[in-house]
OpenMM code with the backbone's topology and positions (N, CA, C; nanometers):
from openmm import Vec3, app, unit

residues = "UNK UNK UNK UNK UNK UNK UNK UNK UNK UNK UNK UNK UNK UNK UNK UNK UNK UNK UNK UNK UNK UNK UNK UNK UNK UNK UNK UNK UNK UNK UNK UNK UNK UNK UNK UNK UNK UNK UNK UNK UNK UNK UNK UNK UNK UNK UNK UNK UNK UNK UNK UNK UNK UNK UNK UNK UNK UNK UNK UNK UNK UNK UNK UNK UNK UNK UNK UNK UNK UNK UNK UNK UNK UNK UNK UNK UNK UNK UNK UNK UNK UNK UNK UNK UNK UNK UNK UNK UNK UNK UNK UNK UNK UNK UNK UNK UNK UNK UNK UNK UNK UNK UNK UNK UNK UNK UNK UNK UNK UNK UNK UNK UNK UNK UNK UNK UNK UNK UNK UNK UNK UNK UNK UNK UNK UNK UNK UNK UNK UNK UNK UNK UNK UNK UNK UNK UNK UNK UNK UNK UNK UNK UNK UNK UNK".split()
positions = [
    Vec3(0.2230, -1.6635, -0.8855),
    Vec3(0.2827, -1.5992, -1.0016),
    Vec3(0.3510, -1.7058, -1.0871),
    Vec3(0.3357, -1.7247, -1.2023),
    Vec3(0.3897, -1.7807, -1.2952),
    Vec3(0.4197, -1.6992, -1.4420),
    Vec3(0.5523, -1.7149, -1.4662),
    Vec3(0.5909, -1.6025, -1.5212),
    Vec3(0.5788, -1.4731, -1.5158),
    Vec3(0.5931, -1.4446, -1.4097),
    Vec3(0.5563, -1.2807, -1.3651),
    Vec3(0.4421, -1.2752, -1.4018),
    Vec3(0.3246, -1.3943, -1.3998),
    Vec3(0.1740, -1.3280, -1.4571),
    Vec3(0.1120, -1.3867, -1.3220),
    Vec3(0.0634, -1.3079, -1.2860),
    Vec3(-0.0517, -1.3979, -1.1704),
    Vec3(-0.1580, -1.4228, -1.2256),
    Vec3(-0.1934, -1.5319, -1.1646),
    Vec3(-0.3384, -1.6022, -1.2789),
    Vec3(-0.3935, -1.7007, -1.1959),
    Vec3(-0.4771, -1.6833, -1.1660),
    Vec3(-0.6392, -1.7392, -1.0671),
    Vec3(-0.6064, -1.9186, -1.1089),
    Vec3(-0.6552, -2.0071, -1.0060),
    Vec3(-0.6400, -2.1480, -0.9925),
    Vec3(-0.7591, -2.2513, -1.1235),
    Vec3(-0.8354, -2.1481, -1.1770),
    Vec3(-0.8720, -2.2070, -1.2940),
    Vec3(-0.7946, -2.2165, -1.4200),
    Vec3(-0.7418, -2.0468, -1.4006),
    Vec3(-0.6575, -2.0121, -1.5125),
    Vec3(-0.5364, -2.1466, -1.5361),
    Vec3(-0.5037, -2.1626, -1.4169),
    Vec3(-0.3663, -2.2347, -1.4046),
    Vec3(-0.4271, -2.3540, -1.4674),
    Vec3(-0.5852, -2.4130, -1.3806),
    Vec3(-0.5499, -2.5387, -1.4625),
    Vec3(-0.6034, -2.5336, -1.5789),
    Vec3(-0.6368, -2.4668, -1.6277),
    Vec3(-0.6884, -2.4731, -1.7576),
    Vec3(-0.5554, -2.4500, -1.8701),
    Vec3(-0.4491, -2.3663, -1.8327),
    Vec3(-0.3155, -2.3826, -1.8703),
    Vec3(-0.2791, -2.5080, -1.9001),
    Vec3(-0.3145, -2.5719, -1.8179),
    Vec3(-0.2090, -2.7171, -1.7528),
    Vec3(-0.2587, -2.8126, -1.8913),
    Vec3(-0.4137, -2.7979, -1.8496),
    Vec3(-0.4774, -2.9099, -1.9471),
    Vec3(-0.4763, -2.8531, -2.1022),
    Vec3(-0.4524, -2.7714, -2.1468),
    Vec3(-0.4235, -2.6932, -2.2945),
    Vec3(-0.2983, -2.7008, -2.3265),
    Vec3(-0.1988, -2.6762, -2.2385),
    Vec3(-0.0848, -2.7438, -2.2598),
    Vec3(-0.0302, -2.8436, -2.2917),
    Vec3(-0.0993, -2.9505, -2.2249),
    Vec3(-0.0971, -3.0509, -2.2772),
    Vec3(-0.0700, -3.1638, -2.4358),
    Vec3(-0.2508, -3.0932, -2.4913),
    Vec3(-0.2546, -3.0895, -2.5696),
    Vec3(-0.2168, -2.9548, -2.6978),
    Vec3(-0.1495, -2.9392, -2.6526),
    Vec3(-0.1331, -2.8129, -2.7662),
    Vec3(0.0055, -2.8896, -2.8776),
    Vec3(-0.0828, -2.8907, -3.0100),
    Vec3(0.0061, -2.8854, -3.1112),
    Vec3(0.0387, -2.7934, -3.1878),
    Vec3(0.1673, -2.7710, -3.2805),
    Vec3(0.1456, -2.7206, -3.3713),
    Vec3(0.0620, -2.6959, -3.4979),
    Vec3(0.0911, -2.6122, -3.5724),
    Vec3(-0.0424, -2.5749, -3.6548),
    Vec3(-0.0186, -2.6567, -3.7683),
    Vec3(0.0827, -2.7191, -3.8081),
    Vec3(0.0431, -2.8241, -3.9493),
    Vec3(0.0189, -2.9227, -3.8860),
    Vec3(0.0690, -2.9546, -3.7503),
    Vec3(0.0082, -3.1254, -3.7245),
    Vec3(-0.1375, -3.0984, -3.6549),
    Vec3(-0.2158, -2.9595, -3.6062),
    Vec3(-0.3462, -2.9582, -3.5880),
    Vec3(-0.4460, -2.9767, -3.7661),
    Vec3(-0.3720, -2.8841, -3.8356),
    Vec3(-0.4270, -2.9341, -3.9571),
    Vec3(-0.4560, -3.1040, -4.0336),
    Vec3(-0.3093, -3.1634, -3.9538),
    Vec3(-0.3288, -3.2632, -3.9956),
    Vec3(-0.4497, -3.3588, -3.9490),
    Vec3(-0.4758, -3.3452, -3.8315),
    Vec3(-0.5279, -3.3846, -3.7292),
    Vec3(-0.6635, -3.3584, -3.7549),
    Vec3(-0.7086, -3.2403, -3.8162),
    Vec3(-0.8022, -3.1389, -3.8864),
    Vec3(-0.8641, -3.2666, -4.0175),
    Vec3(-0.7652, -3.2748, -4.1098),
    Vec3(-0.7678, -3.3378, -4.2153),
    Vec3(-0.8179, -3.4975, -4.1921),
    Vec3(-0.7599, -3.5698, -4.0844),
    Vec3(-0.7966, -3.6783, -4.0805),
    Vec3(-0.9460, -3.7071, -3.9946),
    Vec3(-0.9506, -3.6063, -3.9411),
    Vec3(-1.0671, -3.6143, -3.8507),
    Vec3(-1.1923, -3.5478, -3.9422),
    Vec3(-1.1977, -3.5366, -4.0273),
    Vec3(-1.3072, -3.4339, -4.1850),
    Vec3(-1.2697, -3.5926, -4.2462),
    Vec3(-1.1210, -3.6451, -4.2985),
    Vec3(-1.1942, -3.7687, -4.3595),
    Vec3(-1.2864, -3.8339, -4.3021),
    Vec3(-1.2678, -3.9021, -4.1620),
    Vec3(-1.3464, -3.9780, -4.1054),
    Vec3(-1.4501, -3.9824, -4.0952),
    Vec3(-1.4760, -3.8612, -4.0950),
    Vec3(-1.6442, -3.8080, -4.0810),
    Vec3(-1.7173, -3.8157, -4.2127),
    Vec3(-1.6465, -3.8033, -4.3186),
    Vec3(-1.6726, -3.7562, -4.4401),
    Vec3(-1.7328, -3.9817, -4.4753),
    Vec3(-1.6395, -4.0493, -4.4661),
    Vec3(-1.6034, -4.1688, -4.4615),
    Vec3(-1.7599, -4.2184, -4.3919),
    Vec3(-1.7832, -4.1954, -4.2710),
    Vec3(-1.8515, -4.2289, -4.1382),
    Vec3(-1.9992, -4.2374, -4.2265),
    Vec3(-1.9734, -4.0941, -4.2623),
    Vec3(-2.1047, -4.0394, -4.3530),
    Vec3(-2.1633, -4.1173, -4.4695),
    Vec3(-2.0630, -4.1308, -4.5207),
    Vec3(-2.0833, -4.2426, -4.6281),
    Vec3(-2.1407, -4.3819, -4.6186),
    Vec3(-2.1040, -4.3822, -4.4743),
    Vec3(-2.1960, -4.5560, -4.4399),
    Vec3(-2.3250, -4.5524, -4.3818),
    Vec3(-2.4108, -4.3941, -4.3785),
    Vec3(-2.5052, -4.3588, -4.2954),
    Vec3(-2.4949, -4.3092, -4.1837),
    Vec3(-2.4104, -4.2836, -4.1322),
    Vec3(-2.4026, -4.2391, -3.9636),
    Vec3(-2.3830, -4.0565, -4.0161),
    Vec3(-2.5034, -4.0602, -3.9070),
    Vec3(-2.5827, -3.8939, -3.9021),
    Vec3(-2.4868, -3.8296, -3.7751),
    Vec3(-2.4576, -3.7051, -3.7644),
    Vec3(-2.3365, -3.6639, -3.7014),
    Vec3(-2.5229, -3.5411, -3.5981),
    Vec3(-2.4592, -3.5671, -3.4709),
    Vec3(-2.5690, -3.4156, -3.4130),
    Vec3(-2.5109, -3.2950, -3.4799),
    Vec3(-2.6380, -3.1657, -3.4893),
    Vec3(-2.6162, -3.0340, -3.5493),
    Vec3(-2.5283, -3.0029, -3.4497),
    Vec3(-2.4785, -2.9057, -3.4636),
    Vec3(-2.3925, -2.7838, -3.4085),
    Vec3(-2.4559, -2.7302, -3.2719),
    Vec3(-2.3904, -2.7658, -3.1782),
    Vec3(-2.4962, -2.6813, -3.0407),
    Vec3(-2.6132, -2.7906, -2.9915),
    Vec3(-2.6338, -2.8722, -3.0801),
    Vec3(-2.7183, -2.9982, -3.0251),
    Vec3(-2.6659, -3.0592, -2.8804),
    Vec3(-2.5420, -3.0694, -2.8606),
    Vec3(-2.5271, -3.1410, -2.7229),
    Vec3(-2.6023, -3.0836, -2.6566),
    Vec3(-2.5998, -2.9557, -2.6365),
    Vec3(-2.6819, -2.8879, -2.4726),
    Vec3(-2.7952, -2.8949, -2.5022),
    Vec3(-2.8377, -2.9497, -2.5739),
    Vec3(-3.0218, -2.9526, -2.5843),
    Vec3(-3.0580, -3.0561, -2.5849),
    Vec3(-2.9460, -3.1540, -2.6050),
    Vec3(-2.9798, -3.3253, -2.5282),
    Vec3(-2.9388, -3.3276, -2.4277),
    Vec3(-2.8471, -3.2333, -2.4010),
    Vec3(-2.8346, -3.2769, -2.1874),
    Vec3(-2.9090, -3.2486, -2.1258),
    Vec3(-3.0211, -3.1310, -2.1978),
    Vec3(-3.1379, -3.0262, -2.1157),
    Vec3(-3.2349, -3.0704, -2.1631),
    Vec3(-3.2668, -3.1774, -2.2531),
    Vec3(-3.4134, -3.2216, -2.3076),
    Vec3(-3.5002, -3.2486, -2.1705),
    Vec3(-3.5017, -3.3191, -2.0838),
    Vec3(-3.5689, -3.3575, -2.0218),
    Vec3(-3.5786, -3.2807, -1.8941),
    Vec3(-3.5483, -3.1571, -1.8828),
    Vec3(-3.5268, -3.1018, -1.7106),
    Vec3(-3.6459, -3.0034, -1.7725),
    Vec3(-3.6961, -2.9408, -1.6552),
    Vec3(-3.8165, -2.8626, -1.6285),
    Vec3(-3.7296, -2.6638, -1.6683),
    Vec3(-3.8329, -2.6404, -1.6656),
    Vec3(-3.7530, -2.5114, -1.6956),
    Vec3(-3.6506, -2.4502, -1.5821),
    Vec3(-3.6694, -2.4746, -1.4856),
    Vec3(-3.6215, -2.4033, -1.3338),
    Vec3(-3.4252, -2.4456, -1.3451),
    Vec3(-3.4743, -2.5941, -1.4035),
    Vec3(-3.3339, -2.6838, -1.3825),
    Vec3(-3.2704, -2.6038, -1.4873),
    Vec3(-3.3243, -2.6163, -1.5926),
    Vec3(-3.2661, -2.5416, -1.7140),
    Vec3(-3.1691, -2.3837, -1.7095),
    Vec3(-3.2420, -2.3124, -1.6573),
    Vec3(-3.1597, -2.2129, -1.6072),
    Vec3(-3.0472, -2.2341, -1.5179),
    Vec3(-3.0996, -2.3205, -1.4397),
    Vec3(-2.9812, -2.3326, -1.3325),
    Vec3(-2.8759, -2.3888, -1.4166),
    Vec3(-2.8731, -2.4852, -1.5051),
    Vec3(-2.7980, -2.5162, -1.5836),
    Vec3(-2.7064, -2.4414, -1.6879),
    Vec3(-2.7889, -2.3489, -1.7342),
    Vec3(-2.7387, -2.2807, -1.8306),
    Vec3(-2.6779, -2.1812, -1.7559),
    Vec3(-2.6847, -2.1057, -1.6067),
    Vec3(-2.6255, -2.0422, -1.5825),
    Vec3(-2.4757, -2.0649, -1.4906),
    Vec3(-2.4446, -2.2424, -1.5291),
    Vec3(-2.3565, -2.3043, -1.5070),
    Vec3(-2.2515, -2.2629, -1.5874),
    Vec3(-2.2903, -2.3056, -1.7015),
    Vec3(-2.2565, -2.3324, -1.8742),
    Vec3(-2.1884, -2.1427, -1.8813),
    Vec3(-2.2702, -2.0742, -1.8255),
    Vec3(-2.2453, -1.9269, -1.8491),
    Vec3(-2.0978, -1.9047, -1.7945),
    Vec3(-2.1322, -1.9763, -1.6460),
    Vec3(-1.9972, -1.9580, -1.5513),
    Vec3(-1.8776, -1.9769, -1.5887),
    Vec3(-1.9050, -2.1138, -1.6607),
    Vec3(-1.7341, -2.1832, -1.6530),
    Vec3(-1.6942, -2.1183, -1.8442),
    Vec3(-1.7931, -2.0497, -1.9147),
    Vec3(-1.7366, -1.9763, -2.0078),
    Vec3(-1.6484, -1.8613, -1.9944),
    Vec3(-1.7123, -1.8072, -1.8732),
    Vec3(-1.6486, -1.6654, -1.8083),
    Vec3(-1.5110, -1.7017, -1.7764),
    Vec3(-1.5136, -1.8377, -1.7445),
    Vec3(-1.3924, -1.8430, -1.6503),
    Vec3(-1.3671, -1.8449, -1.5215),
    Vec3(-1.5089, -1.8524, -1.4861),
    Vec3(-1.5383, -1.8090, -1.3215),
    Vec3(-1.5475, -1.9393, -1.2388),
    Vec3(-1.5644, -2.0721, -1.2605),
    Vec3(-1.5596, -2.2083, -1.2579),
    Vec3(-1.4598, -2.2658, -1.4040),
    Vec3(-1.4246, -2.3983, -1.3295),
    Vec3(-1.3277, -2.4668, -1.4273),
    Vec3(-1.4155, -2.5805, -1.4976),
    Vec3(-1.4027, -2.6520, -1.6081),
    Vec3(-1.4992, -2.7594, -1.6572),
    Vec3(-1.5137, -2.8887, -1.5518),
    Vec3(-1.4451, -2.8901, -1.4598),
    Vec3(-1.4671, -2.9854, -1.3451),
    Vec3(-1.5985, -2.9434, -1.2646),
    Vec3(-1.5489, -2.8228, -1.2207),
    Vec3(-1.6750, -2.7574, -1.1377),
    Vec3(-1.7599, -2.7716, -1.1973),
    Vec3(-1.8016, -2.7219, -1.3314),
    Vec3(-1.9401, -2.6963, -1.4065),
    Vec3(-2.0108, -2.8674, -1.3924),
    Vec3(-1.8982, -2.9134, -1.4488),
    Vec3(-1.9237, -3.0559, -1.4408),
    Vec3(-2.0081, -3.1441, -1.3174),
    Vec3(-1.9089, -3.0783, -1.1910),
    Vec3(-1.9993, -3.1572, -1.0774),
    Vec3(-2.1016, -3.0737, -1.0517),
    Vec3(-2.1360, -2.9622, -1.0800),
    Vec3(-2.2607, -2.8734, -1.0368),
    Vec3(-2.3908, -2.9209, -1.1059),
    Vec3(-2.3864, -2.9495, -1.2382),
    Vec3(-2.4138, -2.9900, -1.3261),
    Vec3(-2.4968, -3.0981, -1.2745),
    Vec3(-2.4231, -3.2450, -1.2497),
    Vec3(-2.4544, -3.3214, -1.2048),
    Vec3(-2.5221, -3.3417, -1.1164),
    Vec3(-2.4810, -3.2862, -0.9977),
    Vec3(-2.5908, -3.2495, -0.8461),
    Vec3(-2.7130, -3.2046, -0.9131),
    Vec3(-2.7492, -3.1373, -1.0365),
    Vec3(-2.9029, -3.0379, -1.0718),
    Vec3(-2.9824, -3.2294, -1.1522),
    Vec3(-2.8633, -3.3346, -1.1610),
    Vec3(-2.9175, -3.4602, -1.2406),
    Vec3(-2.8845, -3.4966, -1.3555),
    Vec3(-2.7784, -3.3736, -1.4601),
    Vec3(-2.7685, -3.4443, -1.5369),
    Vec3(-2.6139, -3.4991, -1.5369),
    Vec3(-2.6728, -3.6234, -1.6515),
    Vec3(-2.5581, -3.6997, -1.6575),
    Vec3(-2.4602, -3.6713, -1.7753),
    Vec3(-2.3610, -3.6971, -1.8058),
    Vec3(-2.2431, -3.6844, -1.8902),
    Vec3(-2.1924, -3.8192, -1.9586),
    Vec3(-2.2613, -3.8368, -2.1130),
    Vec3(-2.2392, -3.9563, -2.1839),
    Vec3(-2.0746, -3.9555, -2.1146),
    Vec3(-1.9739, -4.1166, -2.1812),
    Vec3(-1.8697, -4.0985, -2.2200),
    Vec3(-1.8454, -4.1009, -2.3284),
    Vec3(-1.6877, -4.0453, -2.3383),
    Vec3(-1.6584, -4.0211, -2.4521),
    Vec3(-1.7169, -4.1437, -2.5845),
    Vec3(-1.6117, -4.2728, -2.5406),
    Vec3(-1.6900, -4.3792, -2.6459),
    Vec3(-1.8276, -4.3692, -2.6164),
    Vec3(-1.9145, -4.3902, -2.5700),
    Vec3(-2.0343, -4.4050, -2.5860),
    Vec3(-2.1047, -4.2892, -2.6657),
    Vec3(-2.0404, -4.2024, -2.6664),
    Vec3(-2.0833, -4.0908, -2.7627),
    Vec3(-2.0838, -4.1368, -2.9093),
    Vec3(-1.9246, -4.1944, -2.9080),
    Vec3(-1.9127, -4.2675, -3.0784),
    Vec3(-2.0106, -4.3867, -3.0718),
    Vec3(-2.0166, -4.4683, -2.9600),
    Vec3(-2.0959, -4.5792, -3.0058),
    Vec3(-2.2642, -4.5352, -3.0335),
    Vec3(-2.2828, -4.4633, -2.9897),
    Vec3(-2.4444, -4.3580, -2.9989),
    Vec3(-2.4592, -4.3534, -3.1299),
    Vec3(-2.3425, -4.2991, -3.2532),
    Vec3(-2.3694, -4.2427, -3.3370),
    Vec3(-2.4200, -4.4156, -3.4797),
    Vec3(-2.3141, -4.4700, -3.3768),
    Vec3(-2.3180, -4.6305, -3.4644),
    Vec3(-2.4489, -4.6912, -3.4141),
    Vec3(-2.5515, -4.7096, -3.3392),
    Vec3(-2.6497, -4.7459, -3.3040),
    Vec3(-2.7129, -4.8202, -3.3910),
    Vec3(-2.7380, -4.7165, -3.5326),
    Vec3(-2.8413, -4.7519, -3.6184),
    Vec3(-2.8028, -4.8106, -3.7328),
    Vec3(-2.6736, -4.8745, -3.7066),
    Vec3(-2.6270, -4.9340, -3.8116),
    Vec3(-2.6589, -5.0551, -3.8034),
    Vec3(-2.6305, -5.1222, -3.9067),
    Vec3(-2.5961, -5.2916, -3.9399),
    Vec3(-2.5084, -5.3580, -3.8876),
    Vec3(-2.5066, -5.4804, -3.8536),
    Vec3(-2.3976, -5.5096, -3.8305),
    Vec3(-2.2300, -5.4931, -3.9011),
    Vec3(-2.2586, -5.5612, -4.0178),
    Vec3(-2.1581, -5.5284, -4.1351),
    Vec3(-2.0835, -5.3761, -4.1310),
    Vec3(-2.2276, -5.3293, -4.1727),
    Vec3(-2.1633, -5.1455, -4.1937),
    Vec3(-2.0823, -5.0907, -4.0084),
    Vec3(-2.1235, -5.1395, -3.9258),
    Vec3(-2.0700, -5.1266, -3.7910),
    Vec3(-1.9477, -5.1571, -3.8148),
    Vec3(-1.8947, -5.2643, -3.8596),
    Vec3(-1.7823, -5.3615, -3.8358),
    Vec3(-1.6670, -5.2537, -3.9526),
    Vec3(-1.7697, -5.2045, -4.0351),
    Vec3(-1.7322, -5.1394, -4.1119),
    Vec3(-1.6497, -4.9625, -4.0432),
    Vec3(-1.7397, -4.9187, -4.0215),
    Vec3(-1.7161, -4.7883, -3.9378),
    Vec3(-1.6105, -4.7991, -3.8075),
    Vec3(-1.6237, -4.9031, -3.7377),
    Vec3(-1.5123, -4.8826, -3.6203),
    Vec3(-1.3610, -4.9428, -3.7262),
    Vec3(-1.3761, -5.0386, -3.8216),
    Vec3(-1.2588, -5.0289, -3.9040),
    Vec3(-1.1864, -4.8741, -3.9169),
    Vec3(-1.2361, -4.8162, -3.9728),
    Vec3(-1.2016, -4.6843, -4.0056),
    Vec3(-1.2238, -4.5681, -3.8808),
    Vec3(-1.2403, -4.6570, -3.7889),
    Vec3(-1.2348, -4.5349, -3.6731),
    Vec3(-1.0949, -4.6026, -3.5945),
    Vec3(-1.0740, -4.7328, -3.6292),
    Vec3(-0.9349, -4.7553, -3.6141),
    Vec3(-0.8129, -4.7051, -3.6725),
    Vec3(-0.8411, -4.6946, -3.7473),
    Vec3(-0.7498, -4.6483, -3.9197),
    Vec3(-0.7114, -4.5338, -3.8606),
    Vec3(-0.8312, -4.4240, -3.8391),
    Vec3(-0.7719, -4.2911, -3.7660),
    Vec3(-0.7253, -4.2278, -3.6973),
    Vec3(-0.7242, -4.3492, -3.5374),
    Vec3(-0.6722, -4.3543, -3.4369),
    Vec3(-0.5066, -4.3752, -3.4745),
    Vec3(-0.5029, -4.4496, -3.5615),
    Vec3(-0.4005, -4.4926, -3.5801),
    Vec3(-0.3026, -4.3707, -3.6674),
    Vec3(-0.3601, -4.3372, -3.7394),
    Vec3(-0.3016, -4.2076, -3.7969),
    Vec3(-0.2812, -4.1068, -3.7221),
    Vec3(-0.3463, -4.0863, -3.6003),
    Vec3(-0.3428, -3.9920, -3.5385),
    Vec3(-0.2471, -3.9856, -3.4623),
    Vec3(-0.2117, -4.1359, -3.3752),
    Vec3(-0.0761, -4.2000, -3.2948),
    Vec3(0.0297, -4.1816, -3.3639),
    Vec3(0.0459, -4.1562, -3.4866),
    Vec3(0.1843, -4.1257, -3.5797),
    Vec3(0.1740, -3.9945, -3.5520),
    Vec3(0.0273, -3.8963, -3.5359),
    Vec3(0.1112, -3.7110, -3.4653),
    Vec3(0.1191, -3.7490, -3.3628),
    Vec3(0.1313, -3.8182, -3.3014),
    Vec3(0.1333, -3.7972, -3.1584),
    Vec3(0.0348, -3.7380, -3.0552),
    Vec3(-0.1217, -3.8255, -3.1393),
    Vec3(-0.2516, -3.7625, -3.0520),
    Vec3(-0.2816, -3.9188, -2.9929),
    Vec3(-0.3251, -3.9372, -2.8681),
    Vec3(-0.3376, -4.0327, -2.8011),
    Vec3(-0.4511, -4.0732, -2.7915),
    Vec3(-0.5202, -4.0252, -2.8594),
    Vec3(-0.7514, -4.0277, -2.8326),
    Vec3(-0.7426, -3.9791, -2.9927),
    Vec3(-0.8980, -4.0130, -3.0280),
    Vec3(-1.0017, -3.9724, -3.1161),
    Vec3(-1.0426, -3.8352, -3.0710),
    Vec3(-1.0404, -3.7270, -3.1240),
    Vec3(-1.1084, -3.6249, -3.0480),
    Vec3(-1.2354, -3.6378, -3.1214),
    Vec3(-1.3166, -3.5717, -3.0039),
    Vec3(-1.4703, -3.5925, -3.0072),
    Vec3(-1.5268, -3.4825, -3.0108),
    Vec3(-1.4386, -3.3910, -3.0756),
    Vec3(-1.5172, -3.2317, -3.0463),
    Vec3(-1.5830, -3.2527, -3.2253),
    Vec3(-1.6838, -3.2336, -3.2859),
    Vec3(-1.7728, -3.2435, -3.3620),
    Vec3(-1.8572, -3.3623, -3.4128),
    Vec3(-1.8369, -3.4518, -3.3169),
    Vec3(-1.9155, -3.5775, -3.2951),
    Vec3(-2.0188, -3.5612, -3.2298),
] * unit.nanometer
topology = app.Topology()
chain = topology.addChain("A")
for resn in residues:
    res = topology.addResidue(resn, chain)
    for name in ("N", "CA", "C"):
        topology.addAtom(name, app.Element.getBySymbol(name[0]), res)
């Protein structure tokens, strides 16, 4: 029981880790704002951002259909709430697939650049980091990258 609420050992940690990060709503805006420049910026030097929903169809490009389900009815689980993103995570893995990291996700997107324009883009992926350390965000978030 926590706060007179009882709540299942995902619930909790999924509390824990949202808690964490939980800001308020003008410094998520802000956060909002600088992370739309960057992209907006990013864009401007050529770097192509994946569609919407594209991750799971590059983690599943290459598995057979059988895996695929099993996968997706991972993905189903830990939406429910019924597994935590750890679990999904190692289940996941055992079926083979792997889980870019975070940087390597950004460095993925810089691939096809130039050198220059590279040198160019992590400039300004510094810039933002750095703006971001004044709200008091400790990472780049990578949720629309």
């Amino acid at each position: 029981m926590y706060n007179n609420v009882q709540i299942t050992n995902s619930a909790w940690h999924r509390s824990l880790v949202y808690e964490k990060h939980m800001l308020d709503e003008a410094t998520k805006q802000k956060v909002q704002a600088i992370m739309e420049e960057l992209k907006t910026n990013l864009a401007s030097l050529g770097v192509t951002f994946p569609e919407k929903g594209d991750k799971f169809s590059r983690l599943l490009a290459n598995l057979d259909e059988d895996t695929k389900a099993k996968a997706q009815a991972i993905f189903e689980k830990q939406k429910a709430g019924e597994i935590t993103r750890e679990q999904a995570k190692q289940q996941l893995e055992a079926l083979g697939i792997s889980f870019p990291k975070k940087e390597d996700k950004l460095n993925e997107l810089l691939t096809n650049l130039d050198e220059d324009t590279k040198a160019k883009a992590q400039e300004l992926i510094e810039e933002a980091k750095e703006k971001l350390a004044e709200l008091g965000v400790d990472h780049l978030p990578h949720r629309g990258f």
